[in-house]
MDAnalysis code that builds the backbone (N, CA, C; Angstrom):
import MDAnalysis as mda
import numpy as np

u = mda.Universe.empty(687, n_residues=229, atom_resindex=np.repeat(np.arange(229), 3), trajectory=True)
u.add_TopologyAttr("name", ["N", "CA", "C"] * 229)
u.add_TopologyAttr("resid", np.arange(1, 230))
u.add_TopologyAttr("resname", ["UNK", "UNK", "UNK", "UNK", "UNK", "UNK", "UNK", "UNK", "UNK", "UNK", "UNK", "UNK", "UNK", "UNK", "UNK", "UNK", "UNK", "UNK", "UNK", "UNK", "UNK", "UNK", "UNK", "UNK", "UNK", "UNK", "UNK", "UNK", "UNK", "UNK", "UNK", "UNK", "UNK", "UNK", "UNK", "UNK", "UNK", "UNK", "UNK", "UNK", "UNK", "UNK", "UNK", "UNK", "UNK", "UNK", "UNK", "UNK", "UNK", "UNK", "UNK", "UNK", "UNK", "UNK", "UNK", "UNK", "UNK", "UNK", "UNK", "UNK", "UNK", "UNK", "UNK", "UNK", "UNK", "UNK", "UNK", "UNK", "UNK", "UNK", "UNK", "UNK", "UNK", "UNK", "UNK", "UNK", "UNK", "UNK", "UNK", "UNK", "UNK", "UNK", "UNK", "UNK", "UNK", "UNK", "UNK", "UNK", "UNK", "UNK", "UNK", "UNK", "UNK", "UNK", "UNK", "UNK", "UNK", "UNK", "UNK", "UNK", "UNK", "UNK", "UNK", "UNK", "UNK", "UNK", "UNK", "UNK", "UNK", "UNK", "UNK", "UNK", "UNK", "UNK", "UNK", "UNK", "UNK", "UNK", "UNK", "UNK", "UNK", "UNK", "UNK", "UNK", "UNK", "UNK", "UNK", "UNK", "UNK", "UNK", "UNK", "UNK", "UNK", "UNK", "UNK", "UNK", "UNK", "UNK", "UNK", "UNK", "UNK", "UNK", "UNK", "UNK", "UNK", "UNK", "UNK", "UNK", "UNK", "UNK", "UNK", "UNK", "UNK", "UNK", "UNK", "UNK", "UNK", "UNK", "UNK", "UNK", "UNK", "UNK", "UNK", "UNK", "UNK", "UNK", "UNK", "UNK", "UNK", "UNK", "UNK", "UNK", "UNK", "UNK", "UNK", "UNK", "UNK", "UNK", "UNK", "UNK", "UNK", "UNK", "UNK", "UNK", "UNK", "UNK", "UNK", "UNK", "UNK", "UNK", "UNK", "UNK", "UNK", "UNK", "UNK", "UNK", "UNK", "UNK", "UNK", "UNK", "UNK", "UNK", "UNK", "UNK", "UNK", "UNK", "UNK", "UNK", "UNK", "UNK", "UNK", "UNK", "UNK", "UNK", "UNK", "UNK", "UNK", "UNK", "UNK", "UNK", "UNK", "UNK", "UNK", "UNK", "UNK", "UNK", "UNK", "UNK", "UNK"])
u.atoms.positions = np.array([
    [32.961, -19.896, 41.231],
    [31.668, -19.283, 41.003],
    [31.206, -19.554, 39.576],
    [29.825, -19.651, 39.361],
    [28.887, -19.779, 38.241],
    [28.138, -19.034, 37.361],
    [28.536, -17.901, 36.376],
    [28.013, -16.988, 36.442],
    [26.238, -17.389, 35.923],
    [26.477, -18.128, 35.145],
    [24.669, -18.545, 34.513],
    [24.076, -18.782, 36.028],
    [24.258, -19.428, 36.932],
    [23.440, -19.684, 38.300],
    [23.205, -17.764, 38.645],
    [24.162, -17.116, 38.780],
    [24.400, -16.326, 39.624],
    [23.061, -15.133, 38.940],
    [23.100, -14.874, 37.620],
    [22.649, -14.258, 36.734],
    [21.234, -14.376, 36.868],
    [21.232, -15.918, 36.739],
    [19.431, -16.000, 36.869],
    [19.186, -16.083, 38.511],
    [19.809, -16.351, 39.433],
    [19.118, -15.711, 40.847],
    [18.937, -14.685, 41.014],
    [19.979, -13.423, 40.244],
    [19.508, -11.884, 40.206],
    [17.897, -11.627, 39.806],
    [18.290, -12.674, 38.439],
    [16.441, -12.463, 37.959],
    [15.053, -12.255, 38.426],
    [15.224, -13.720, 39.877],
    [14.694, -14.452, 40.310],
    [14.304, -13.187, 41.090],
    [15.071, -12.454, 42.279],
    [15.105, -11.521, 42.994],
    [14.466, -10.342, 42.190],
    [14.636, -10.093, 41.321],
    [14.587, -8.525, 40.652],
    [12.441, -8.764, 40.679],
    [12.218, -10.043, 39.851],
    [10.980, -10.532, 39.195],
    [10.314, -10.573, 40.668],
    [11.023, -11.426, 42.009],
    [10.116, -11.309, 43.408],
    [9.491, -10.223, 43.896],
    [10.626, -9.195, 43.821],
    [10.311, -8.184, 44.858],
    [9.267, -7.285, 43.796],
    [9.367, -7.011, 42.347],
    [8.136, -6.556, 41.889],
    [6.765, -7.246, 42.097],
    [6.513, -8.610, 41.878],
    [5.287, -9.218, 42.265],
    [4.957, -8.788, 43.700],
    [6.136, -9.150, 44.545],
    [5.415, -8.865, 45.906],
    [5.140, -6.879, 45.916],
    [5.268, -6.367, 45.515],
    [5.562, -4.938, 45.646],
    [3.932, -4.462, 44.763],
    [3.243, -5.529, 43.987],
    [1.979, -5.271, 43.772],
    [0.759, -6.016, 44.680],
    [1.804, -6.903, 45.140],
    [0.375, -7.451, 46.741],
    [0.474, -7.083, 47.788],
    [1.592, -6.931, 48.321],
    [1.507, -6.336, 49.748],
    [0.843, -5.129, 50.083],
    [-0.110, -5.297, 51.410],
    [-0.836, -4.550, 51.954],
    [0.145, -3.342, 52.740],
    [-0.256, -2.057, 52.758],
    [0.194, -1.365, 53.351],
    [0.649, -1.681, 54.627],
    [2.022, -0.716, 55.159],
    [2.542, -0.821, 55.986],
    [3.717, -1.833, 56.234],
    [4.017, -2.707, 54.913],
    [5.011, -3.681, 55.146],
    [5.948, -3.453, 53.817],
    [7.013, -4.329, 53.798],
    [8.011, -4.019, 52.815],
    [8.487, -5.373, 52.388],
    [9.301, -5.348, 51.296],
    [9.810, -6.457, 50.858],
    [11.393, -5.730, 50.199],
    [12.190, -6.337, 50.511],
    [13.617, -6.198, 49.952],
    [14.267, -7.392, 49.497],
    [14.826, -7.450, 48.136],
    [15.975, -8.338, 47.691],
    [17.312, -7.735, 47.998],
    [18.269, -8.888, 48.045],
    [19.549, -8.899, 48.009],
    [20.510, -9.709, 47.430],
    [21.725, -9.246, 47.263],
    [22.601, -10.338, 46.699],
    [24.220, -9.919, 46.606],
    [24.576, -10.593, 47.221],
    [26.170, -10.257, 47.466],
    [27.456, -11.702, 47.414],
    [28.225, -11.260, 47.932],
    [29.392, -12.345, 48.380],
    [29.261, -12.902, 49.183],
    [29.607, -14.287, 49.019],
    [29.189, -14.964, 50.117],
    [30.550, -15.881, 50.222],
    [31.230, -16.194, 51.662],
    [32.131, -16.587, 51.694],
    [31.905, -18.141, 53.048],
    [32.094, -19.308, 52.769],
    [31.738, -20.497, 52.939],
    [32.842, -20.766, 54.413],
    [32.915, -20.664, 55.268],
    [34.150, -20.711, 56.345],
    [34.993, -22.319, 55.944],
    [36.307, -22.409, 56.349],
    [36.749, -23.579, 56.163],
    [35.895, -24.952, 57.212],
    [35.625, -26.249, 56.615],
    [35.196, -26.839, 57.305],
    [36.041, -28.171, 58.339],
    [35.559, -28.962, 58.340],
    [35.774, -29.985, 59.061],
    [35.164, -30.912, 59.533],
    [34.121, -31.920, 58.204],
    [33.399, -32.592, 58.264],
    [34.102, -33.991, 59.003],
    [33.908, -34.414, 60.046],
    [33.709, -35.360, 60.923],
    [33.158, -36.666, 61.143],
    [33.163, -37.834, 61.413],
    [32.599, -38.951, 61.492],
    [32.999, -40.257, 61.995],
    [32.376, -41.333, 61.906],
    [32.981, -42.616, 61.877],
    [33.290, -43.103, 60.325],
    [34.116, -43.654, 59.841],
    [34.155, -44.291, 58.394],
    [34.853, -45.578, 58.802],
    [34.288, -46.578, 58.553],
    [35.131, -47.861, 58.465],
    [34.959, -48.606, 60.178],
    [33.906, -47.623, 61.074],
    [34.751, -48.108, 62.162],
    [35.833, -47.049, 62.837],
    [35.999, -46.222, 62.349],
    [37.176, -45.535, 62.413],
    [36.921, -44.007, 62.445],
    [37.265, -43.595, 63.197],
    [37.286, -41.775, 63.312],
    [37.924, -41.347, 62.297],
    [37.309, -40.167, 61.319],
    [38.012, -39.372, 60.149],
    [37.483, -38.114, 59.985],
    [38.586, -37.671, 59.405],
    [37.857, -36.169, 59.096],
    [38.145, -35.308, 57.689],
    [37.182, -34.761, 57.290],
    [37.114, -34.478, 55.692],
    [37.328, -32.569, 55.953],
    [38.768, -32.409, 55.901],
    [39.217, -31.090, 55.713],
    [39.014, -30.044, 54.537],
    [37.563, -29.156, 54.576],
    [37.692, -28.156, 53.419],
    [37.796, -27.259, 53.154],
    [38.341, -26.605, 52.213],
    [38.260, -24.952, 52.006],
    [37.362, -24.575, 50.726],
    [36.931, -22.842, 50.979],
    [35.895, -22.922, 49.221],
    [36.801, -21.800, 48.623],
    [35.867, -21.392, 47.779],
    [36.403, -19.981, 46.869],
    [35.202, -19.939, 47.775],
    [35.068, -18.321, 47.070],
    [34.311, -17.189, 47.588],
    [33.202, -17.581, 46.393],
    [32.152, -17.627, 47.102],
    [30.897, -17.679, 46.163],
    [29.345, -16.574, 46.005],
    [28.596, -16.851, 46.146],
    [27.460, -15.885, 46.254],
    [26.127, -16.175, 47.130],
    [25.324, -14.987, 47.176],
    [24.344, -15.209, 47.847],
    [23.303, -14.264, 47.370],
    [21.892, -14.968, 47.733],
    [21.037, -14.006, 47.521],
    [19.605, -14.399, 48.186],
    [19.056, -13.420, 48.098],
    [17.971, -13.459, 49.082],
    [16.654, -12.610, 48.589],
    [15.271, -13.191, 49.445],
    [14.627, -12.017, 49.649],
    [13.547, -11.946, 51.000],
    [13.352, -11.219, 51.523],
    [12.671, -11.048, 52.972],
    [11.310, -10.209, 52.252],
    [10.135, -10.638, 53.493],
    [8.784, -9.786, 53.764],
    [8.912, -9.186, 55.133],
    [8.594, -8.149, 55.284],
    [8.403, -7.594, 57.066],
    [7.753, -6.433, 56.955],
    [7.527, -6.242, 58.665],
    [6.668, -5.130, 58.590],
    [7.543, -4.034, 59.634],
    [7.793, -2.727, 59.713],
    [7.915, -2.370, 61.686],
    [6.377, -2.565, 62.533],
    [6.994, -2.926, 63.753],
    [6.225, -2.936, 64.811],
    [5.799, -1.766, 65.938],
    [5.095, -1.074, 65.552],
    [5.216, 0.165, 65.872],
    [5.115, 0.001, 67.695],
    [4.055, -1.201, 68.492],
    [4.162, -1.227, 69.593],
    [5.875, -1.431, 70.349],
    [6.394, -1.880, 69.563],
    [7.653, -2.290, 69.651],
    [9.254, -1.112, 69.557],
    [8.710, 0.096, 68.925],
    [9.248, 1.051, 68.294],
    [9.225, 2.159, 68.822],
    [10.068, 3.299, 68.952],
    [10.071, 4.625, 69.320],
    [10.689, 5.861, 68.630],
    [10.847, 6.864, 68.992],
    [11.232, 8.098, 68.224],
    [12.743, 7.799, 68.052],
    [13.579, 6.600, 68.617],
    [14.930, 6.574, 68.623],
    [15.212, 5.393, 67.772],
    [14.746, 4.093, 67.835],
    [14.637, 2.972, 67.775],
    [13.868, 2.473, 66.609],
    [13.915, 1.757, 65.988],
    [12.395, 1.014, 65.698],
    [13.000, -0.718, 64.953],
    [11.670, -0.998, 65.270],
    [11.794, -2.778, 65.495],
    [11.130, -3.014, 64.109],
    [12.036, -3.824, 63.402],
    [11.375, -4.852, 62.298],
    [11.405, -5.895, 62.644],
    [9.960, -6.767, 62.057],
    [10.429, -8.382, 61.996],
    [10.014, -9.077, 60.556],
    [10.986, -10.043, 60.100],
    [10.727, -10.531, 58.949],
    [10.508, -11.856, 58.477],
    [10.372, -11.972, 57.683],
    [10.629, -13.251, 56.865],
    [11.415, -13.084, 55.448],
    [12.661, -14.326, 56.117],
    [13.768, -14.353, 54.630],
    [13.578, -15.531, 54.282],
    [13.711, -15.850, 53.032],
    [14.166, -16.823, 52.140],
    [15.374, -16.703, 51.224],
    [16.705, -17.364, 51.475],
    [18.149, -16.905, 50.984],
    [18.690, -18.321, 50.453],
    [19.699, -18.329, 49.394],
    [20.359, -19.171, 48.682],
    [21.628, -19.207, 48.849],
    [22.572, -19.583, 49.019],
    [23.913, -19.215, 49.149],
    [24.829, -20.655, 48.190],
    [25.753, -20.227, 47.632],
    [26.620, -21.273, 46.989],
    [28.417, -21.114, 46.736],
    [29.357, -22.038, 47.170],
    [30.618, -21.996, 47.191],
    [31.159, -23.197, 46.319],
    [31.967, -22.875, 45.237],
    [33.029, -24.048, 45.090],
    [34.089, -24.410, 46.204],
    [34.090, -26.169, 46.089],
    [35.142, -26.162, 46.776],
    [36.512, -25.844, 45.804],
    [37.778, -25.767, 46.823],
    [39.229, -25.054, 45.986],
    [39.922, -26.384, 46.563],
    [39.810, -26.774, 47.889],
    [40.514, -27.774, 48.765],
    [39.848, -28.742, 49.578],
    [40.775, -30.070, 49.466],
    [39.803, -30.933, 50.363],
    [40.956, -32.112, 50.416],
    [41.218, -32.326, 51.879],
    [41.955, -32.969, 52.467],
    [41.443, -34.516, 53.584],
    [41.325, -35.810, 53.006],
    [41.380, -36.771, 54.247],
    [41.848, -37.085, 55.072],
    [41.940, -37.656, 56.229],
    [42.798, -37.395, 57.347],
    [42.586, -39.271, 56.977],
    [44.017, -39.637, 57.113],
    [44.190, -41.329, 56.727],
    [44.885, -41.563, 55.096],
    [44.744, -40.719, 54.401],
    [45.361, -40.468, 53.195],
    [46.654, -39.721, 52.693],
    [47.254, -39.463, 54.063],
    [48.936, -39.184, 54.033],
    [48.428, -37.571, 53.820],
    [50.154, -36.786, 53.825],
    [49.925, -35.551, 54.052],
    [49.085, -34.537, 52.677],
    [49.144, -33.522, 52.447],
    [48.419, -33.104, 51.077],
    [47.115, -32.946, 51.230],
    [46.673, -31.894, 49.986],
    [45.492, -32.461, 49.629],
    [45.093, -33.109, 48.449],
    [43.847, -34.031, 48.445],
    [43.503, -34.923, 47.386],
    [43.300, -34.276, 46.281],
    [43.439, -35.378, 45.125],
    [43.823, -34.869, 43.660],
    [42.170, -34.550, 42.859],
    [41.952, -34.123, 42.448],
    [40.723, -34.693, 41.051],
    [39.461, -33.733, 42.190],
    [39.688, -33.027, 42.851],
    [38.727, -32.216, 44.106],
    [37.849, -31.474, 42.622],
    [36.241, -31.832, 43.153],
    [35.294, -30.984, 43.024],
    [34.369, -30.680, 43.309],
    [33.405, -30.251, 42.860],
    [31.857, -29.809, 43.471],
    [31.706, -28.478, 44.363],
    [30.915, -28.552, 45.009],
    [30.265, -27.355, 45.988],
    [29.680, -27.630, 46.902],
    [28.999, -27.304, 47.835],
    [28.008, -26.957, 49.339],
    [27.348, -25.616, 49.120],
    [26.022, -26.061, 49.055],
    [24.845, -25.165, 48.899],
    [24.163, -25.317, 50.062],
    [23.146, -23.953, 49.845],
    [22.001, -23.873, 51.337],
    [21.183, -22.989, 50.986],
    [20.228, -23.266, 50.973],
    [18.474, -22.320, 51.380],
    [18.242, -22.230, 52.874],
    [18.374, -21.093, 53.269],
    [17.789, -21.093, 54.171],
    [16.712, -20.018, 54.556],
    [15.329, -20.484, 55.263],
    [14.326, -19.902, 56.087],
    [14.929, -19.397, 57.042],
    [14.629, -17.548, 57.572],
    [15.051, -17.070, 58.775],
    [13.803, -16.087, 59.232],
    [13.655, -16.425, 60.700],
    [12.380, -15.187, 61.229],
    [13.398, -14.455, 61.520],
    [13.370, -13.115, 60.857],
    [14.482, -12.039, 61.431],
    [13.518, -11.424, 62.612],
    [14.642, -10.775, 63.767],
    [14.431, -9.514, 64.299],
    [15.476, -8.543, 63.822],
    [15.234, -7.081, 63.254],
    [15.861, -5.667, 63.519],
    [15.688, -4.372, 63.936],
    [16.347, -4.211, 64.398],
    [16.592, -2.563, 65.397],
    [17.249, -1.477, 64.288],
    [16.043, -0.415, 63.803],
    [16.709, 0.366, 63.276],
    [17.340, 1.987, 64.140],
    [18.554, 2.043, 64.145],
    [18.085, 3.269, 64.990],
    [18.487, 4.633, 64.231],
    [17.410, 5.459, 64.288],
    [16.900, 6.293, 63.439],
    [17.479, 7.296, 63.782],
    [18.205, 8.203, 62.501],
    [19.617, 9.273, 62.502],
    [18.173, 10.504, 61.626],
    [18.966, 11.892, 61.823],
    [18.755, 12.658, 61.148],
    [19.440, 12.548, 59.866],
    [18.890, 12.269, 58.666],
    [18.902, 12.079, 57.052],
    [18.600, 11.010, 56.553],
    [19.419, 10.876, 55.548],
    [18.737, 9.430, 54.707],
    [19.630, 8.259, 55.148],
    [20.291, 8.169, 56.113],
    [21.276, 7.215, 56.052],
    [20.568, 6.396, 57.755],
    [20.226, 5.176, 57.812],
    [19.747, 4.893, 59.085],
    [20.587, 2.897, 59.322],
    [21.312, 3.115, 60.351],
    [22.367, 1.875, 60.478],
    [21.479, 1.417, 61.193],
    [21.182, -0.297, 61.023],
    [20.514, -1.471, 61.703],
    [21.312, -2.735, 62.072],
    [20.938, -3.210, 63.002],
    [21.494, -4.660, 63.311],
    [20.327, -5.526, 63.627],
    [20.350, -7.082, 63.897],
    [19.269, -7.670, 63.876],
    [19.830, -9.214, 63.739],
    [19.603, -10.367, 64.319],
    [18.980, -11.661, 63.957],
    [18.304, -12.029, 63.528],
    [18.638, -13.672, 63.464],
    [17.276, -14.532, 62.914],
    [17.881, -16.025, 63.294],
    [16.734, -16.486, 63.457],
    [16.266, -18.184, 63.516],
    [15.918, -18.935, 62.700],
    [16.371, -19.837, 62.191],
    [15.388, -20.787, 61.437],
    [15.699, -22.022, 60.822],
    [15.929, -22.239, 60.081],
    [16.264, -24.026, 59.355],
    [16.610, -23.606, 58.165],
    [18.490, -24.524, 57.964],
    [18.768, -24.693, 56.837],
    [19.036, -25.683, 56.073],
    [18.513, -25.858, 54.926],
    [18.643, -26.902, 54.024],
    [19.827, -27.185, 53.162],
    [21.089, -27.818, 53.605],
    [21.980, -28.303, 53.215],
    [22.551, -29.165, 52.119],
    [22.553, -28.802, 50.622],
    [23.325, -29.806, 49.601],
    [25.157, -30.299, 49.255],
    [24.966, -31.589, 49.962],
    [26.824, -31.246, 49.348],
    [26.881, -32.110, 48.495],
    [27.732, -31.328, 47.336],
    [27.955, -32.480, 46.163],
    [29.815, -32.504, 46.277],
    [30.448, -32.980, 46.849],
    [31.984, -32.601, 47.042],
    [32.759, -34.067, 46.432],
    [33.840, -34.252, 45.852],
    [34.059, -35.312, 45.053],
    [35.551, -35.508, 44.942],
    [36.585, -36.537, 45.623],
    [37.782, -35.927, 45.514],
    [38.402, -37.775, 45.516],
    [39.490, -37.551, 45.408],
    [40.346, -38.968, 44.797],
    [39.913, -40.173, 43.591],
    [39.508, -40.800, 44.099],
    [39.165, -42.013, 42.753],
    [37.720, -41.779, 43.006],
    [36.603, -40.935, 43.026],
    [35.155, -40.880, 42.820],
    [34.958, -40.842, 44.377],
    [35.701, -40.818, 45.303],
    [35.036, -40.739, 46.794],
    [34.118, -39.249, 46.755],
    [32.875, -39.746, 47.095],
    [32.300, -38.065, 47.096],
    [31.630, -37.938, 48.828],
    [31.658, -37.113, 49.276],
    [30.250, -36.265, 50.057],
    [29.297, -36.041, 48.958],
    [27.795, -36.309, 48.847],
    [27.075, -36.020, 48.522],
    [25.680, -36.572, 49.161],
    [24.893, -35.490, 49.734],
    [23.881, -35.608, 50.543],
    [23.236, -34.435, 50.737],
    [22.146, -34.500, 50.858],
    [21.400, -33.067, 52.103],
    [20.432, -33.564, 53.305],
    [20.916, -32.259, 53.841],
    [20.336, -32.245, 55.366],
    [19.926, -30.804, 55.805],
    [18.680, -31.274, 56.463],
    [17.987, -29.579, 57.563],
    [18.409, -29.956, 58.883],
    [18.755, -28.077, 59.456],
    [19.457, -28.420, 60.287],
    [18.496, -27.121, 60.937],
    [19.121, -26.838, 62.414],
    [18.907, -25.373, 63.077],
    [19.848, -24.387, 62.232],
    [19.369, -23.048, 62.289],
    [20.364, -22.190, 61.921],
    [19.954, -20.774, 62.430],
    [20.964, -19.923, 62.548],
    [20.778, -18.577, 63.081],
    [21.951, -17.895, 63.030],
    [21.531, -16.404, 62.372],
    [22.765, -15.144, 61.921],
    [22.172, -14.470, 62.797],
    [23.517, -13.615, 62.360],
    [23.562, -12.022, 63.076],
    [23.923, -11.468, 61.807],
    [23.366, -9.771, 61.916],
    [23.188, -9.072, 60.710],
    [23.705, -7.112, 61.000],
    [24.024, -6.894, 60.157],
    [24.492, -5.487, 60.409],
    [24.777, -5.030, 59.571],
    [24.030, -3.814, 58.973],
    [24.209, -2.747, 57.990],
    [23.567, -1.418, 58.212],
    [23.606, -0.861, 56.844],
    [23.131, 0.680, 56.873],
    [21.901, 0.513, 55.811],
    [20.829, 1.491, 55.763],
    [20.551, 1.552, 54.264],
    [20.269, 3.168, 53.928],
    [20.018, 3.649, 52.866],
    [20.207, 4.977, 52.233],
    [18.284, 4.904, 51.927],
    [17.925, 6.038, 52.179],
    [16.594, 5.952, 51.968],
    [16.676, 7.504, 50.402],
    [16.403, 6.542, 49.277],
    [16.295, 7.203, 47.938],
    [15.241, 8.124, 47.818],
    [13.719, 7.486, 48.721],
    [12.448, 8.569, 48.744],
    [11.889, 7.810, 49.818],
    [10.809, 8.109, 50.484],
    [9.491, 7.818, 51.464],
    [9.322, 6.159, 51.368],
    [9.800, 5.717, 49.851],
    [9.347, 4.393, 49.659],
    [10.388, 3.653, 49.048],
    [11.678, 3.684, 49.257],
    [12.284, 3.127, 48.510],
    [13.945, 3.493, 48.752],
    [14.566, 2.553, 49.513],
    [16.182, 2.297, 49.999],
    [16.913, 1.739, 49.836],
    [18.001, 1.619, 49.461],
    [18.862, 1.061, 49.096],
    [20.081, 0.465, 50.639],
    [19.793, -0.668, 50.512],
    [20.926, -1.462, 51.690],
    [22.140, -1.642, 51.897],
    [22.553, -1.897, 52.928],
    [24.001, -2.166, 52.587],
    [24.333, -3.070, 53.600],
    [24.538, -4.781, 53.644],
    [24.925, -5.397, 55.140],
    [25.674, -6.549, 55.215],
    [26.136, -6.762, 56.628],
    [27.146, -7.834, 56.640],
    [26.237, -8.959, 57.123],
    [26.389, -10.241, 57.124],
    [25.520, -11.355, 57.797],
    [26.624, -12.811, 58.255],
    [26.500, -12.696, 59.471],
    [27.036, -13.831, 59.787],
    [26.431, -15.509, 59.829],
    [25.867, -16.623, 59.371],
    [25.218, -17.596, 59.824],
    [25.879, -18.392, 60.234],
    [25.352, -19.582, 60.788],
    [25.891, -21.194, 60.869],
    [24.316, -21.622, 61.430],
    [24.806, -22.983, 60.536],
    [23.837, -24.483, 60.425],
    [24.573, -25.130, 61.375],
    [24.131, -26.082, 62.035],
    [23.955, -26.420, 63.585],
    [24.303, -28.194, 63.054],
    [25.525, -28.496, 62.927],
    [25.249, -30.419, 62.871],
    [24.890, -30.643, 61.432],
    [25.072, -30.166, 60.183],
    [24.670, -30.471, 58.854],
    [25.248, -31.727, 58.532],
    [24.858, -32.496, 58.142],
    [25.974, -34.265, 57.917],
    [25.065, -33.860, 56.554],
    [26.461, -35.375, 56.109],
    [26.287, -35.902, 54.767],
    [26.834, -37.241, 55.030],
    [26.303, -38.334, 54.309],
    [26.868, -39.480, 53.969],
    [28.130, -39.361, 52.796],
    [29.123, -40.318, 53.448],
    [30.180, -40.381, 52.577],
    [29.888, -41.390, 51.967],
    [30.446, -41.640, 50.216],
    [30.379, -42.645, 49.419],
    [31.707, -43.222, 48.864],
    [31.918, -44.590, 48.998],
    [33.133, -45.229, 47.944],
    [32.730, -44.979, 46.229],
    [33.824, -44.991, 45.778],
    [33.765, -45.232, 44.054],
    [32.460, -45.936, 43.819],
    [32.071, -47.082, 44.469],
    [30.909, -47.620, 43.948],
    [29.559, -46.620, 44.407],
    [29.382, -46.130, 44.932],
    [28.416, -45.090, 45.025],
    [27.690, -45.574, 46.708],
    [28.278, -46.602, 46.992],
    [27.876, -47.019, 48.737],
    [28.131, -46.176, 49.659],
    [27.362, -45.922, 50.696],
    [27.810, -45.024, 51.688],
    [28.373, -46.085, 52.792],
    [29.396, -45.494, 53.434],
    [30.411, -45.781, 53.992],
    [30.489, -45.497, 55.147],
    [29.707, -44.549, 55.817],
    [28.965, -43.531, 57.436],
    [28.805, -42.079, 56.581],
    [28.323, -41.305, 58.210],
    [28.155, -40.136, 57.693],
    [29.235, -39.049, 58.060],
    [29.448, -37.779, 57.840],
    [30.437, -37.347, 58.742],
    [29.687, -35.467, 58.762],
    [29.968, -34.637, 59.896],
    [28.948, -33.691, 59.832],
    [29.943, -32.503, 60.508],
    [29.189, -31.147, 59.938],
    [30.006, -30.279, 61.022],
    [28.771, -29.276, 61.063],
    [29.568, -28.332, 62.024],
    [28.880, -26.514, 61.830],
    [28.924, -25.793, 60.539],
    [28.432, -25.136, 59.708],
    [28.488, -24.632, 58.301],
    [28.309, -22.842, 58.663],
    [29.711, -22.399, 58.358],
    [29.236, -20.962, 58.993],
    [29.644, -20.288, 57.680],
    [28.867, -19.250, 57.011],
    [28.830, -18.446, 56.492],
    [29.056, -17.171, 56.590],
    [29.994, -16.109, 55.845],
    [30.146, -14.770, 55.494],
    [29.730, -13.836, 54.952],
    [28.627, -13.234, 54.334],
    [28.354, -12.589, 53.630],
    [28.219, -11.236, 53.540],
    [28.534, -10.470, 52.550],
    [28.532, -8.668, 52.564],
    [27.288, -8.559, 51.280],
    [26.366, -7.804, 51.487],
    [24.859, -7.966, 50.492],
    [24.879, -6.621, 50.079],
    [24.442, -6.606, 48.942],
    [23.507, -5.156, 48.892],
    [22.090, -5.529, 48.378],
    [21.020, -4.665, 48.553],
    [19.740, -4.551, 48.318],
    [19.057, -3.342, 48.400],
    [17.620, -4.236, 47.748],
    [17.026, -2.795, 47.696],
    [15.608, -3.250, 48.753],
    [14.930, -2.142, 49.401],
    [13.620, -2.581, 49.694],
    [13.049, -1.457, 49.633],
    [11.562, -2.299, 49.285],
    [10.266, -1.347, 49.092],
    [9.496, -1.257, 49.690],
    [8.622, 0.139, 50.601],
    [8.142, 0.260, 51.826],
    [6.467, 0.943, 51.282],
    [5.091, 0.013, 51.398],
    [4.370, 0.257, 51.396],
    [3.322, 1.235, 52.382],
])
């Protein structure tokens, strides 16, 4: 992890949700977030050479952050229930720790670095269902497209480095604490995966060599805040 990256995406978030919190029209909300974000092990895939291979990785634990617009839908909603739908825009970033070729004997490779990043766009749906006090637990999806960077770099200069948009879609589940009428504090877990993300592999000389691609599934535990006009 990075703390200067990490520091100024807090910023980024803190500075959003006030701008949006002086335009939005009544009846809708905007919440930031930002938590842990944990990168699942991969298993980037391909042809190289002619030849079937596969690029084995693991990360550290890295971060995430986000921020969504939505409104509830009141046709949608009841005295038990009630339906949000949103729009997120989220960042997420992992070092790699490990990274293994399959054709390069047992181990993993020496001189390993870089990361796998992602922005991703999501139309959420959530179901809040509504408790007596301040405490109200939600779950919810989303759809949408993620934008994939890998900069990954391991033996004599062999790197992954590429991006790609892909499909993507989480599942989501938390609580949030309502502080006043306008203003709660979150608490949630989020599952994603990107659908087929490739990257071109490169030799020392910087040539690509094929591509090789997997599923990109993500972990994350968030906290946030949102503000309800």
């Amino acid at each position: 992890m990075r703390p200067p990256p990490l520091i100024a995406a807090a910023a980024l978030v803190l500075s959003a949700t006030t701008l949006s919190a002086q335009a939005l029209p009544d009846g809708y909300y905007v919440q930031g977030f930002l938590g842990y974000n944990q990168l699942q092990d991969t298993n980037l895939s391909g042809t190289i050479g002619g030849a079937p291979q596969s690029v084995f990785g693991d990360f550290d634990g890295g971060y995430g952050i986000g921020i969504a617009v939505g409104r509830e839908i009141p046709q949608w909603s009841n005295s038990n229930v009630g339906t949000r739908v949103e729009l997120e825009l989220s960042y997420r970033n992992n070092d790699v720790e490990t990274l293994n070729f399959t054709g390069n004997g047992p181990g993993n490779e020496v001189n390993t670095s870089g990361d796998i990043s992602s922005s991703s766009l999501f139309a959420n749906v959530l179901f809040d269902f509504k408790q007596q006090g301040a405490f109200t637990p939600f779950v919810g999806f989303g759809l949408g497209a993620q934008r994939t960077s890998y900069d990954l770099v391991y033996g004599p200069g062999v790197a992954i480095r590429d991006s790609d948009t892909s499909f993507a879609a989480q599942a989501i589940a938390g609580v949030s604490y309502d502080l006043n009428s306008n203003t709660a504090l979150t608490v949630d877990a989020r599952y994603s995966r990107a659908f087929g993300a490739s990257s071109s592999r490169l030799n020392p000389a910087g040539v690509s060599t094929g591509n090789v691609e997997d599923d990109l599934d993500n972990f994350s535990v968030n906290l946030g805040v949102r503000f309800k006009f």
